[in-house]
C-alpha positions as CSV (number, residue, x, y, z in Angstrom):
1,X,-12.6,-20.5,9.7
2,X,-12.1,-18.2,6.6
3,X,-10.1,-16.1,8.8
4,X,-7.9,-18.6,9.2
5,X,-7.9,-19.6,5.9
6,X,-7.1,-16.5,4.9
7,X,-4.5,-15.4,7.2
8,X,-2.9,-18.8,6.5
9,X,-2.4,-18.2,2.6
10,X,-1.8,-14.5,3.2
11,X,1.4,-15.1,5.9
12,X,3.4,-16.3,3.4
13,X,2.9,-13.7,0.7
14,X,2.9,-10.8,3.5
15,X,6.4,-12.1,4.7
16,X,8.1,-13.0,1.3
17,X,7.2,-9.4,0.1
18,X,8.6,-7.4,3.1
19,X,11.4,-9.2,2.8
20,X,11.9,-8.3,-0.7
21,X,10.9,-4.9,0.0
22,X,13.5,-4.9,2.7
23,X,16.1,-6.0,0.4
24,X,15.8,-3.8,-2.3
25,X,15.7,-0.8,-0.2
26,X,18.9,-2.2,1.7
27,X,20.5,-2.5,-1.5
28,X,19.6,0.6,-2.8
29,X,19.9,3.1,0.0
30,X,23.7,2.0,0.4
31,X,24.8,4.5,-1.3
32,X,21.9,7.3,-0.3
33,X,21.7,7.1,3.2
34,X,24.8,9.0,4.1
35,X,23.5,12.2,2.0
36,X,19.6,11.8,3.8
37,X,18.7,10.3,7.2
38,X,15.0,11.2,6.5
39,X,13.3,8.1,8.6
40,X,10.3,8.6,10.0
41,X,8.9,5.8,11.7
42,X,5.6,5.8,12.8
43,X,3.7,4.0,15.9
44,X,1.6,0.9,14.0
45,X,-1.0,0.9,16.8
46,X,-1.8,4.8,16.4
47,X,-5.2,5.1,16.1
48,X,-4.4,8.6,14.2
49,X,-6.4,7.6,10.6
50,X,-5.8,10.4,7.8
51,X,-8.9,10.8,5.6
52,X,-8.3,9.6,2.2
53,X,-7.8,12.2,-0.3
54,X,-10.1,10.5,-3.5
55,X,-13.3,9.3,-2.1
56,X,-15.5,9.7,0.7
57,X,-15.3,7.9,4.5
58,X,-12.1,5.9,3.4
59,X,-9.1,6.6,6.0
60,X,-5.0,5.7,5.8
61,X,-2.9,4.7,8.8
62,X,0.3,5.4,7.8
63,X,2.6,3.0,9.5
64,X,6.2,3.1,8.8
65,X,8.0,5.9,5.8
66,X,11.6,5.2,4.5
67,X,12.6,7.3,1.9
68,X,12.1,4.3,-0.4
69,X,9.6,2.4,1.1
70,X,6.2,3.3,3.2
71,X,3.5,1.0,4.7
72,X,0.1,2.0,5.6
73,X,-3.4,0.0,6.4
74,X,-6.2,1.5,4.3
75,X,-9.6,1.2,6.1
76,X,-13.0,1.4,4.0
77,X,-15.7,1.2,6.2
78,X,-19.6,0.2,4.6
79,X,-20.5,2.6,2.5
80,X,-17.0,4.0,1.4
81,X,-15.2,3.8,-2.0
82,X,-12.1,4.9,-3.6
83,X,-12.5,7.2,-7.0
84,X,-10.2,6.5,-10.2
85,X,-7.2,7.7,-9.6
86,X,-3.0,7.8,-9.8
87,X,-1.0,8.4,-7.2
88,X,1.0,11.3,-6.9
89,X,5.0,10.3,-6.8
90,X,6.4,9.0,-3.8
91,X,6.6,12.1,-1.1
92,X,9.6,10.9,0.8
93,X,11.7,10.6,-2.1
94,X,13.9,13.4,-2.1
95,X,17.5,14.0,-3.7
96,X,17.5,11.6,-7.1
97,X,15.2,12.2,-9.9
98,X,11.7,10.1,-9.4
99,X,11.4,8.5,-12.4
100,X,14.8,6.9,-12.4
101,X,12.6,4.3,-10.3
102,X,9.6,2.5,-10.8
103,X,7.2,2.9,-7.4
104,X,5.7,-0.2,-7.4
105,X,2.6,-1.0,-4.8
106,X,2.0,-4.2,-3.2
107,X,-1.5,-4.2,-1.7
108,X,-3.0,-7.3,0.7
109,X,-6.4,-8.0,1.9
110,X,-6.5,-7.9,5.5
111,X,-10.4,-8.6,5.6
112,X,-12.9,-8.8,2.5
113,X,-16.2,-7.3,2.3
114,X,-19.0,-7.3,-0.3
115,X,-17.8,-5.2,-2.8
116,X,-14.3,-3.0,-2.1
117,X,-13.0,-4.8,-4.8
118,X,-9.3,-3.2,-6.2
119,X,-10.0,-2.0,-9.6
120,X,-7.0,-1.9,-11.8
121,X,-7.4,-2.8,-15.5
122,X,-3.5,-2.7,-16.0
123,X,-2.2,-4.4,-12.7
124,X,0.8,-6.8,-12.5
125,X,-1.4,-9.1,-10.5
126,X,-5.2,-8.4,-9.7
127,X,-7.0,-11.3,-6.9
128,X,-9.0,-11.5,-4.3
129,X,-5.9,-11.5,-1.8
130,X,-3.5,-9.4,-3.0
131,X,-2.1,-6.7,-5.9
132,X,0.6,-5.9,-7.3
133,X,0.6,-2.3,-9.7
134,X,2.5,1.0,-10.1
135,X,0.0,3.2,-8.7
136,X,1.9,6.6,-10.4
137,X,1.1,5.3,-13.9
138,X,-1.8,2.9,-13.6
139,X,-5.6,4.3,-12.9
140,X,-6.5,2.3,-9.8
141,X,-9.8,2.4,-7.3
142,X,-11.7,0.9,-4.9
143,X,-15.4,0.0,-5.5
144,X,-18.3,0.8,-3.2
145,X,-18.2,-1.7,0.2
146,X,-21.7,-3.0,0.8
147,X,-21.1,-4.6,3.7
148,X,-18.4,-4.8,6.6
149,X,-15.0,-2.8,6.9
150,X,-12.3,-3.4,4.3
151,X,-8.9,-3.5,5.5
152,X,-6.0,-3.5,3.2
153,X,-2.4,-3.5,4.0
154,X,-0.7,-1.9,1.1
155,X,3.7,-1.6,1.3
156,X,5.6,0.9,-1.7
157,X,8.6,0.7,-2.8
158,X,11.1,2.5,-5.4
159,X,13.1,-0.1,-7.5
C-alpha cells in the first residue's frame, strides 16, 4: 500500500522532470551536437553495478550518458552510507568550458529505508521523495541505512 502510494506521488514528479531534462538538453545540444556525437547509451536492465567511489557497499548503475545529461540508480544496501562529499564536474562534458553551466542533480526515492536519508544542508529542495541540488558545489551524503535497500534514481543535467 505505501508502495503504491509512493509510486503514485513519485510518477508525476519522475515524468515532469525527464521531460524537463529532455528539453533543456534538446535546446541546448542544438548547436553542439554536430561538433560531438559522444552518446553512450547504456542497457537499464544491466546488472553491471560500479562501486561507489565515497563510502563503503554503496553501488551506481549507470543507465543512460548524453553529454549533458546522465541517469543512474544508486543502490545502498543495510549497512551502507555515503561520506560528505562534491561531485567532481560532469565527465561527459567535453568541448565548452564547465562552469558556463550549472550541473544540477535531481535525485528520487525509489524505495525508503530506516536511515539513508539525503543530507544536503544547502539543497534547492530536501524531502523524503525527492532532491533537487548542484552536487559540484554543495557537500551532499547519504546517512547510514539500518534497515532494507535504498534505491534512488538520481538524473543530471547541465543548464
Amino acid at each position: 500500500m505505501k508502495i503504491l502510494f509512493s509510486l503514485v506521488i513519485m510518477s508525476p514528479l519522475i515524468v515532469l522532470c525527464v521531460s524537463i531534462c529532455a528539453i533543456l538538453m534538446i535546446v541546448g545540444e542544438i548547436k553542439h551536437t554536430v561538433k560531438s556525437w559522444h552518446i553512450n547509451i547504456k542497457n537499464p536492465f544491466s546488472s553491471k553495478w560500479i562501486k561507489g567511489a565515497f563510502g563503503e557497499s554503496y553501488f551506481k548503475l549507470p543507465i543512460l550518458t548524453f553529454i549533458r545529461f546522465n541517469a543512474e540508480l544508486i543502490k545502498l544496501p543495510k549497512g551502507s552510507e555515503i561520506i560528505p562529499h562534491f561531485d567532481e564536474s560532469y565527465p561527459s562534458y567535453r568541448d565548452i568550458p564547465y562552469r558556463k553551466y550549472r550541473y544540477i542533480k535531481f535525485n528520487f526515492n525509489l524505495k525508503n529505508t530506516k536511515g539513508g536519508d539525503f543530507i544536503c544542508d544547502n539543497a534547492y529542495i530536501n524531502n523524503r521523495f525527492f532532491a533537487v541540488y548542484e552536487p559540484d558545489i554543495q557537500n551532499h551524503a547519504f546517512d547510514m541505512v539500518s534497515k532494507g535497500t535504498k534505491l534512488v534514481l538520481s538524473f543530471g543535467i547541465l543548464i
